[in-house]
C-alpha positions as CSV (number, residue, x, y, z in Angstrom):
1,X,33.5,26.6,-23.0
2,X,36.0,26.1,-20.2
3,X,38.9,26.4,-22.8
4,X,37.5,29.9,-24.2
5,X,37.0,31.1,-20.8
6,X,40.2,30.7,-20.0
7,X,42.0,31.7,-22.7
8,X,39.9,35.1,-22.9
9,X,41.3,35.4,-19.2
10,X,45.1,34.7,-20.0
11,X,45.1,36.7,-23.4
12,X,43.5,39.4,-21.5
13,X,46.0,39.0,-18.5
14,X,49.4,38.9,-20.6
15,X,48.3,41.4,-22.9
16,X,47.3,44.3,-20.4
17,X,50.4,43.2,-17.5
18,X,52.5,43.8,-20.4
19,X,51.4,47.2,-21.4
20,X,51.3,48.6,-17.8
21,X,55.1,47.0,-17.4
22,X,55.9,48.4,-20.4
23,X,54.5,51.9,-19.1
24,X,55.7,51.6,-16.0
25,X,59.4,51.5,-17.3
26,X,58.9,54.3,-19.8
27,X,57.9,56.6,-17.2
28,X,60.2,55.3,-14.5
29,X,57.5,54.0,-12.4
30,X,58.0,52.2,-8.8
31,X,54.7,50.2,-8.8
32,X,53.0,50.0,-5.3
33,X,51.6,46.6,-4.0
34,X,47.9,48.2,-4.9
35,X,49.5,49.0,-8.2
36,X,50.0,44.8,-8.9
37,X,46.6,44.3,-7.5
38,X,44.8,47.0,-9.5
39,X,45.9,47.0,-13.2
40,X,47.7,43.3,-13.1
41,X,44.1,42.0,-11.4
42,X,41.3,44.1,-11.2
43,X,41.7,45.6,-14.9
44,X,42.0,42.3,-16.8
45,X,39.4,40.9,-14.8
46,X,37.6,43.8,-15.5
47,X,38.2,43.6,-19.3
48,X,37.8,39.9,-19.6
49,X,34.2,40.6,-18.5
50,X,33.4,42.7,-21.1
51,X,34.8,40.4,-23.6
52,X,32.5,37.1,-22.0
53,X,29.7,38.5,-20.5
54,X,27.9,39.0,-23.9
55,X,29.7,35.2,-24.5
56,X,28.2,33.1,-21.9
57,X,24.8,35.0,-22.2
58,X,24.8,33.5,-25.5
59,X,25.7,30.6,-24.3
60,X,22.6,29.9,-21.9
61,X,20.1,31.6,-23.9
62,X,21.2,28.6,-26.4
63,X,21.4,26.2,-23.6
64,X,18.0,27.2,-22.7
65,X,16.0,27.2,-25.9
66,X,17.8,23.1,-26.3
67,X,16.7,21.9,-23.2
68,X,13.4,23.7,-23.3
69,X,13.0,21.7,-26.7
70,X,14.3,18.8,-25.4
71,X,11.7,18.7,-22.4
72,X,9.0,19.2,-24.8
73,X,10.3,16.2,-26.8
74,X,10.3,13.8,-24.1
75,X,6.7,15.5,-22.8
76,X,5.3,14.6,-26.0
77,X,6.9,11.3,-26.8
78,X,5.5,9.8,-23.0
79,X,2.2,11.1,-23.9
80,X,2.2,9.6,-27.5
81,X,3.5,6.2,-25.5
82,X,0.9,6.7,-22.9
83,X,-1.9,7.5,-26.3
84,X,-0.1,4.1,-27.6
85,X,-0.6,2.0,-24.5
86,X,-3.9,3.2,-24.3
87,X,-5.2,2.1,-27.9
88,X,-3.6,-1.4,-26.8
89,X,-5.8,-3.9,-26.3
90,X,-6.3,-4.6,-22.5
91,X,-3.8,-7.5,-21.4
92,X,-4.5,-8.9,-17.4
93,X,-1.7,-10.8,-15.5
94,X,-2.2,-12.5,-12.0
95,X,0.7,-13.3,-10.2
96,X,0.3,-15.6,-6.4
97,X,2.5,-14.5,-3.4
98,X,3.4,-16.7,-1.0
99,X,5.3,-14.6,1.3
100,X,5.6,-10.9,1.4
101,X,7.8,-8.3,4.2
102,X,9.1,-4.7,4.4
103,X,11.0,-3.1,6.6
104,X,11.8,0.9,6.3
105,X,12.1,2.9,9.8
106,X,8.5,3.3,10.5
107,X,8.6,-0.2,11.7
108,X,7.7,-4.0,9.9
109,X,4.8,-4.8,7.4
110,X,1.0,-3.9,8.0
111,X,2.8,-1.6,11.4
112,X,4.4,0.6,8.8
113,X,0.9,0.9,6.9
114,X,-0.2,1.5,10.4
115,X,2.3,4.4,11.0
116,X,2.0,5.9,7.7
117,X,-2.3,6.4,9.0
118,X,-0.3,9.0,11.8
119,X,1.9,11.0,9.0
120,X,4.9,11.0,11.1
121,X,8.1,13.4,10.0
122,X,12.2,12.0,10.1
123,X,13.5,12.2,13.7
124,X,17.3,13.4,14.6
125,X,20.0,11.2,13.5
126,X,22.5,10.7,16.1
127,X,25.1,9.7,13.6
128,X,25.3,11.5,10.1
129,X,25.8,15.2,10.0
130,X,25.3,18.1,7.4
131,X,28.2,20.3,6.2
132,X,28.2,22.2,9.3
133,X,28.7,19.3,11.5
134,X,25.1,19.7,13.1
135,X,22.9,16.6,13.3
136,X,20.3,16.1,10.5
137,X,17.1,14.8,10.3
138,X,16.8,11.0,8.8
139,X,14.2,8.0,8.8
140,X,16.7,5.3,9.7
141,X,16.2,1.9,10.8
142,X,17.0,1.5,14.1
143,X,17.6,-2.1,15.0
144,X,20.2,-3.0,12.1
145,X,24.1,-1.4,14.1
146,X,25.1,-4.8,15.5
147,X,28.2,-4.7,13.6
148,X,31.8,-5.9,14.4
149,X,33.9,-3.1,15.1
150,X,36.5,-4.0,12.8
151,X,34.0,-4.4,10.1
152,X,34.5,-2.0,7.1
153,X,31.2,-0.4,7.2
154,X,30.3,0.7,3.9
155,X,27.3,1.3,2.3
156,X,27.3,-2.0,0.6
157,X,27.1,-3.5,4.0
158,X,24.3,-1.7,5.3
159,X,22.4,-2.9,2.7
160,X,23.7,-6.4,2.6
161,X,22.7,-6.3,6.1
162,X,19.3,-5.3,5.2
163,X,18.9,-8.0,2.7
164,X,20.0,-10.5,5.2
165,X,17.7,-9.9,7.3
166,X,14.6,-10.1,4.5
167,X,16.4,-13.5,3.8
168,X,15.6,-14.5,6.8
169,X,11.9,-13.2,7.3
170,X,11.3,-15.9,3.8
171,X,13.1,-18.9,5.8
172,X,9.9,-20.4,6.1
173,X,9.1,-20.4,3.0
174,X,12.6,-20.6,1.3
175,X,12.6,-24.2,3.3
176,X,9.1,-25.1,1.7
177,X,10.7,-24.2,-2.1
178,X,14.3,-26.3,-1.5
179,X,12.0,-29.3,-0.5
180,X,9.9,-29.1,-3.7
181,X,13.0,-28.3,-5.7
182,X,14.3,-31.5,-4.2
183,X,11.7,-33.8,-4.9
184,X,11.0,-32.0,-8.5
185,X,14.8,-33.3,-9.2
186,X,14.5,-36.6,-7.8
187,X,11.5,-37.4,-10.0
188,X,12.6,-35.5,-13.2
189,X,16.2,-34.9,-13.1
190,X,19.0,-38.0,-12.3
191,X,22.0,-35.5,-12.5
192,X,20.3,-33.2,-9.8
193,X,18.7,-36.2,-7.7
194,X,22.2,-37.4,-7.1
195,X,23.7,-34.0,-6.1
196,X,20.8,-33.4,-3.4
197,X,21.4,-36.9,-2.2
198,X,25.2,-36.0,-1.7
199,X,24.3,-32.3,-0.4
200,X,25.3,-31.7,3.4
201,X,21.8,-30.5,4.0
202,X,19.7,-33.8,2.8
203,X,22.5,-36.1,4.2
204,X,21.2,-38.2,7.4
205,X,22.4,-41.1,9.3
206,X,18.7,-42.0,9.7
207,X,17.3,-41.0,6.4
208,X,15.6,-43.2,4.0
209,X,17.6,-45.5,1.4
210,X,18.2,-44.2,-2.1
211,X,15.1,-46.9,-3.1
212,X,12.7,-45.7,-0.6
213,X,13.5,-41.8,-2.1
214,X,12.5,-42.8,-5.1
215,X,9.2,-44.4,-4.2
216,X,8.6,-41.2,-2.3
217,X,9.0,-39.1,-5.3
218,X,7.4,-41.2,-8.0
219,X,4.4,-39.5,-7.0
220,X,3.7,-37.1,-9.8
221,X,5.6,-33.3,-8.4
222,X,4.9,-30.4,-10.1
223,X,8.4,-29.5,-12.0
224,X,10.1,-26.7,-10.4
225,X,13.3,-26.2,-12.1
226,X,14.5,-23.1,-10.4
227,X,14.2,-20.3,-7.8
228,X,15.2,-16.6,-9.5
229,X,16.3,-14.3,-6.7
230,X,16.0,-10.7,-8.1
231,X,17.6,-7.5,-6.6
232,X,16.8,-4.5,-7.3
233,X,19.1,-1.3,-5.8
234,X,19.1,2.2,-6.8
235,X,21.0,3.3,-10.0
236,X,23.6,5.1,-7.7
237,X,24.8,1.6,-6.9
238,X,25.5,0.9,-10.5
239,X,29.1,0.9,-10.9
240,X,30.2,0.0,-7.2
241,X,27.9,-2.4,-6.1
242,X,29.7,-5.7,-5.5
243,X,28.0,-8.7,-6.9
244,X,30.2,-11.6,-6.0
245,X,29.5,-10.5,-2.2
246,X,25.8,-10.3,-2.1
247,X,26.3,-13.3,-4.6
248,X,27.9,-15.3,-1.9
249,X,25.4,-13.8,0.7
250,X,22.3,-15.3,-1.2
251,X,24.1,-18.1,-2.4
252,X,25.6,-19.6,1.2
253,X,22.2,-18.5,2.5
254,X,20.2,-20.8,0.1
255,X,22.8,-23.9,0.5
256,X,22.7,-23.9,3.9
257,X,18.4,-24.7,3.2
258,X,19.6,-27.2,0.8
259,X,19.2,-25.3,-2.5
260,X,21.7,-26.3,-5.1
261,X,23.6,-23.2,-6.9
262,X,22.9,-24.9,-9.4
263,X,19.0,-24.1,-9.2
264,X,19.8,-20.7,-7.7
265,X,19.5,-17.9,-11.1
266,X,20.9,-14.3,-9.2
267,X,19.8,-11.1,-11.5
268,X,20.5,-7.5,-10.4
269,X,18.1,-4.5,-11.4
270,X,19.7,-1.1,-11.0
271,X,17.0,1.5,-11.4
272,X,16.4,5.6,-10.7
273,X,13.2,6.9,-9.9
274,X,11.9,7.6,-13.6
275,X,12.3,3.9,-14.6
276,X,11.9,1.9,-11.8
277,X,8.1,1.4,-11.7
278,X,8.1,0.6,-15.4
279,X,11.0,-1.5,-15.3
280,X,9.0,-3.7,-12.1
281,X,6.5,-4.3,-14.4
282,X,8.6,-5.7,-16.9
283,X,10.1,-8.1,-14.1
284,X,6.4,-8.9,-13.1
285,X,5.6,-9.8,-16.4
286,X,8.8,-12.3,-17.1
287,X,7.7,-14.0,-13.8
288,X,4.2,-14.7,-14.9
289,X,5.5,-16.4,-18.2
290,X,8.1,-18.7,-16.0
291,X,6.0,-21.4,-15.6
292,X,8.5,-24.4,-14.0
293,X,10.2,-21.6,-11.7
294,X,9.4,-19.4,-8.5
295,X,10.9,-16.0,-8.1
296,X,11.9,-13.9,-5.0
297,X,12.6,-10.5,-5.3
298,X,14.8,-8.7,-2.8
299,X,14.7,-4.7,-2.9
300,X,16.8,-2.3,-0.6
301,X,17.9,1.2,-0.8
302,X,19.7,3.4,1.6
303,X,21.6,6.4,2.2
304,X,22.3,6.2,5.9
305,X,25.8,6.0,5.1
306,X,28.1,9.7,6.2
307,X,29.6,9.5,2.6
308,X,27.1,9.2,0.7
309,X,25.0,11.8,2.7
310,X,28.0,14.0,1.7
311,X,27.7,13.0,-1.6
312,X,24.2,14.1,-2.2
313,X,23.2,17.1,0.8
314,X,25.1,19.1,-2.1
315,X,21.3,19.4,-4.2
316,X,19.6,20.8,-1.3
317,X,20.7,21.6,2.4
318,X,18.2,19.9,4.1
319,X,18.8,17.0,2.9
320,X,16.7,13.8,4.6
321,X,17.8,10.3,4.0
322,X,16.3,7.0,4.6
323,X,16.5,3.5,4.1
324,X,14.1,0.1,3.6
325,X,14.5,-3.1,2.2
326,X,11.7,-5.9,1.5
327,X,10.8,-8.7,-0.9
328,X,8.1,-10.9,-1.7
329,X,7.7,-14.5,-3.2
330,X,5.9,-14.8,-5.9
331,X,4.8,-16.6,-8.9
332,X,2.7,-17.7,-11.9
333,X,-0.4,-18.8,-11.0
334,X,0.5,-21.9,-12.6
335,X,3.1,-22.9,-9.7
336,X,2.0,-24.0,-6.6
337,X,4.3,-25.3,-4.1
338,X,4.0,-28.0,-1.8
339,X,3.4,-27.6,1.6
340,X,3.1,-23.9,0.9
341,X,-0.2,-21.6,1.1
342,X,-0.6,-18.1,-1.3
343,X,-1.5,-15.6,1.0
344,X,-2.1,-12.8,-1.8
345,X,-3.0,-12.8,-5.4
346,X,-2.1,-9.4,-7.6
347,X,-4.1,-9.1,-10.3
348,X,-2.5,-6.5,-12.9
349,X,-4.6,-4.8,-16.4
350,X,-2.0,-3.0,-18.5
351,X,-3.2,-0.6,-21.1
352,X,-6.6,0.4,-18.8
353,X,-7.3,3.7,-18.9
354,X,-10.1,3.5,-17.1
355,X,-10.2,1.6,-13.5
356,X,-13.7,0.9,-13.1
357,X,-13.4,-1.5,-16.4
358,X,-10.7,-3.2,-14.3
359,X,-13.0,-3.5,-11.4
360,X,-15.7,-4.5,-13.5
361,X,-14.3,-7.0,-15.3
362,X,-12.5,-8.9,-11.9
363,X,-16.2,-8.8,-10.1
364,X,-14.7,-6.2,-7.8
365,X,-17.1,-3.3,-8.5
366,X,-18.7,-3.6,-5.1
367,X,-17.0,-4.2,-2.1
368,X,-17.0,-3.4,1.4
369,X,-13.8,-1.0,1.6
370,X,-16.4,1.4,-0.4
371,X,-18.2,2.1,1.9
372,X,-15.1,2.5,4.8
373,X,-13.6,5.4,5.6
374,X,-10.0,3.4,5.8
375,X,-7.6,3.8,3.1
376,X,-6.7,0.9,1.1
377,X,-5.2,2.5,-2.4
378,X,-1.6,3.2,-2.0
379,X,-0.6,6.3,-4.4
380,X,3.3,6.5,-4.9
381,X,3.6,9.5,-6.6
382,X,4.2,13.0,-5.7
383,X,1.2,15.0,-4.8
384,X,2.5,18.3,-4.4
385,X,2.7,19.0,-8.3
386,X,-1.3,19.9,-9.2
387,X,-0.6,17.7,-12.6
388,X,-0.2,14.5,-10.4
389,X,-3.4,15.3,-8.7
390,X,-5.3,15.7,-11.8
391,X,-3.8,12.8,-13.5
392,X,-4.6,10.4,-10.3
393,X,-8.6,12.2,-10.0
394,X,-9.1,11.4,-13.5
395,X,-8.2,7.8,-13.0
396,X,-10.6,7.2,-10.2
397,X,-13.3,9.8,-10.9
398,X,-15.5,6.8,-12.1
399,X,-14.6,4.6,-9.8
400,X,-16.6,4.1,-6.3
401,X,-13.1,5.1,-4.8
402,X,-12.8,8.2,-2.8
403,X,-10.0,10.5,-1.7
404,X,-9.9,9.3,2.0
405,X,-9.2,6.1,0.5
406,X,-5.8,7.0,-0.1
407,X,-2.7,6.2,1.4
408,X,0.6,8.1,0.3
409,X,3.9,6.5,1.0
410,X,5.8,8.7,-0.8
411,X,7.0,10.8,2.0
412,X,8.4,7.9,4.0
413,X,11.2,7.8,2.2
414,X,12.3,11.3,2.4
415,X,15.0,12.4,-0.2
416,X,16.0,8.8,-1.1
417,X,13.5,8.3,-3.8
418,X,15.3,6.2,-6.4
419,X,13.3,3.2,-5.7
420,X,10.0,4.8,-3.5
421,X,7.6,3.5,-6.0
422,X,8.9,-0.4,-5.2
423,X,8.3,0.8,-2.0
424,X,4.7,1.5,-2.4
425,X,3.8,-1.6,-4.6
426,X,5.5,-3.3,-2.0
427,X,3.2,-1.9,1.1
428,X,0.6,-2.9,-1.2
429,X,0.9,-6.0,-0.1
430,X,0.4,-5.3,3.7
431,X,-3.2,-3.8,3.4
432,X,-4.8,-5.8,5.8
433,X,-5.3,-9.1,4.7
434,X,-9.1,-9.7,4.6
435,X,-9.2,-6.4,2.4
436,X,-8.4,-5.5,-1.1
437,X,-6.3,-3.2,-1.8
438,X,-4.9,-0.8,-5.0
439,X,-1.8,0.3,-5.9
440,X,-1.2,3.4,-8.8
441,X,1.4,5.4,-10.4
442,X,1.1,7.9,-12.7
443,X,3.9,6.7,-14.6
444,X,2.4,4.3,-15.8
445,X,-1.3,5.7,-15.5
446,X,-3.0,2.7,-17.6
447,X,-1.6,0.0,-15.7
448,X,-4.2,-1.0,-12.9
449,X,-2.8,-3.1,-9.6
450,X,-5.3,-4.8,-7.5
451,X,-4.3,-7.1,-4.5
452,X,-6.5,-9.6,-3.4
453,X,-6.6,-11.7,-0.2
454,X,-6.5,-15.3,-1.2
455,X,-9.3,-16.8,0.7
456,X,-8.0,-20.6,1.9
457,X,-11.5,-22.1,1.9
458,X,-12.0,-21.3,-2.1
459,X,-10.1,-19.7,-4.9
460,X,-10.3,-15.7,-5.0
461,X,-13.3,-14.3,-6.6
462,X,-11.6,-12.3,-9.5
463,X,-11.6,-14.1,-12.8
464,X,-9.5,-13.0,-15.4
């Protein structure tokens, strides 16, 4: 279209300069300056107009009808997916989580659920500017500048920074997994036993013979064969993020604990905001078949970063970025590490369309919360469009739930949204931990997430 356009303009443009020169000599014309810029510029322009106006109206009416079309393809191919998933026959994962943290600027954990209770807006950044050069609004994490000033600070940094720090919020529990992936390969695996006994971080002057190892491991271990660190960034990151860094990050990280690379599996998920939740789910479900393996998932997006703001403040002028990062440990219900305590289980019913089934069936019908005025359901989605509304009503109408029940964390995030509904399964996890909570997207409106508090003294009361 470019190509017409332009040629339309040039044809136009050599073919009426030349007639007026042409003129002009015949008639012994001295052309003024306004002469040049009236009949060399205005009148083609003028012409050319004629010619294209009646072209590109053609043009987007076509464009119009196709993507009109096209939106009512895709419109009717996620309902007949969502009709498909709901004629499925109802399939219920659990999954235990050993450790969970987030971070985003409204502070840590269970004080960002907190927080989110006050609805509080972005404050001023003091650092990233709009196209004017004024100061724009942002919900940035404060506590995360102590950088070297010769450091390149790019956005990859920030975020590795960020993902550092949720490294070291699991060191607890990273330390409980590299001693059971130790004694797991001293019992079942000679190759591996003899690596960890020659790994900086086992090696002691005062540590026990190579005998007196074995006949501490010859007790029967649970096999744990690896530990799957997932990251999940926005799709944006795609084709710049550098892996070998934040490979070396997690990988130096783990061997100082005494976790082998060689029992170290590092997978990056790059996901937008209309695949993201579905695509967690799929990761979910991969974890709950690995069955001799523990996963932690590391997520992080951010757009605190001057060039990137610059990149995107061009689809709306007020423009408000954020940033968060946070994981949790998790696994089948099948693995259970030594030395190491569950503090959640997530029970998940795909293909539910209707939630008080779900409650039902996991003995959750009646609880407490009920009757509380304190939210505990965290809805991800946008409730501003009145179809999102209806779609989450009709999911709960049955359902001892009510509206003051909910918690939005949408809105936290500002305009950085490729990953927001991570974010909300993720501050699932912080409901206070004596209480259930609920977690629910309409994108995927038949899949049902309940968390439950493990309760040490006995096993929780759901049964699947």
């Amino acid at each position: 279209m470019v190509k017409i356009i332009l040629g339309i303009l040039l044809s136009v443009f050599i073919v009426v300069s030349t007639v007026m020169i042409l003129y002009w000599r015949d008639v012994k014309h001295d052309p003024t300056a306004s002469d040049f810029w009236i009949y060399l510029g205005l009148l083609p322009f003028g012409i050319s107009l004629v010619f294209l106006v009646p072209y590109l109206v053609r043009k987007w009416y076509v464009h119009y009808k196709e993507s009109k079309k096209n939106q009512e393809k895709k419109s009717d191919e996620v309902q007949d997916s969502h009709q498909n998933e709901s004629k499925q026959d109802v399939e219920y994962i659990r999954l235990n989580v050993f450790n969970s943290s987030l971070k985003s600027a409204f502070g840590e954990n269970d004080g960002i659920f907190s927080k989110l209770l006050e609805q509080p807006g972005a404050e001023l950044d003091q650092e990233l500017v709009n196209a004017y050069g004024l100061s724009i609004l942002s919900h940035r994490i404060a506590d995360i500048e102590e950088l070297d000033e010769e450091t390149d600070y790019t956005l990859q940094t920030r975020i590795e920074i960020l993902l550092e720090q949720q490294l070291s919020q699991n060191i607890d529990i990273l330390v409980a997994i590299a001693e059971h992936l130790k004694r797991s390969a001293m019992f079942y695996d000679s190759q591996l036993a003899y690596e960890y006994r020659m790994h900086p971080a086992w090696i002691d002057p005062d540590a026990a013979t190579d005998d007196e190892d074995v006949s501490v491991t010859a007790e029967q271990v649970l096999r744990l064969n690896f530990i799957n660190v997932h990251i999940v960034l926005a799709d944006t990151l795609l084709h710049v993020w550098d892996e070998f860094s934040s490979d070396t990050l997690v990988g130096e990280f783990l061997d100082k604990l005494g976790i082998l690379r060689q029992q170290v599996k590092i997978e990056y998920h790059y996901w937008g905001e209309e695949i993201a939740y579905r695509e967690w789910f799929n990761v979910l479900k991969q974890i709950n078949d690995q069955t001799e393996q523990v996963s932690l998932i590391l997520a992080a997006d951010s757009e605190i970063h001057q060039e990137t703001l610059d990149d995107r403040s061009w689809i709306t002028e007020k423009y408000v970025p954020a940033e968060f990062v946070g994981s949790c440990c998790i696994s089948s219900p099948v693995v259970d590490i030594e030395h190491l305590e569950k503090n959640k289980v997530i029970d998940i019913a795909f293909n539910e369309n209707n939630l008080t089934n779900t409650l039902k069936h996991l003995n959750l019908y009646e609880l407490p919360e009920y009757e509380l005025e304190n939210p505990f359901v965290i809805l991800a989605d946008d409730m501003t469009q009145s179809k999102v509304v209806k779609q989450v009503a009709a999911n709960f109408e049955s359902s001892p739930i009510e509206q003051h029940h909910y918690l939005y964390s949408r809105n936290s995030l500002g305009n950085t949204q490729h990953l927001s509904k991570i974010y909300g399964f993720l501050l699932g996890l912080h409901i206070p931990e004596d209480k259930y909570g609920l977690v629910y997207s309409t994108t995927l409106p038949y899949t049902q997430v309940l968390i439950n508090p493990y309760f040490h003294a006995d096993e929780p009361t759901t049964d699947l």
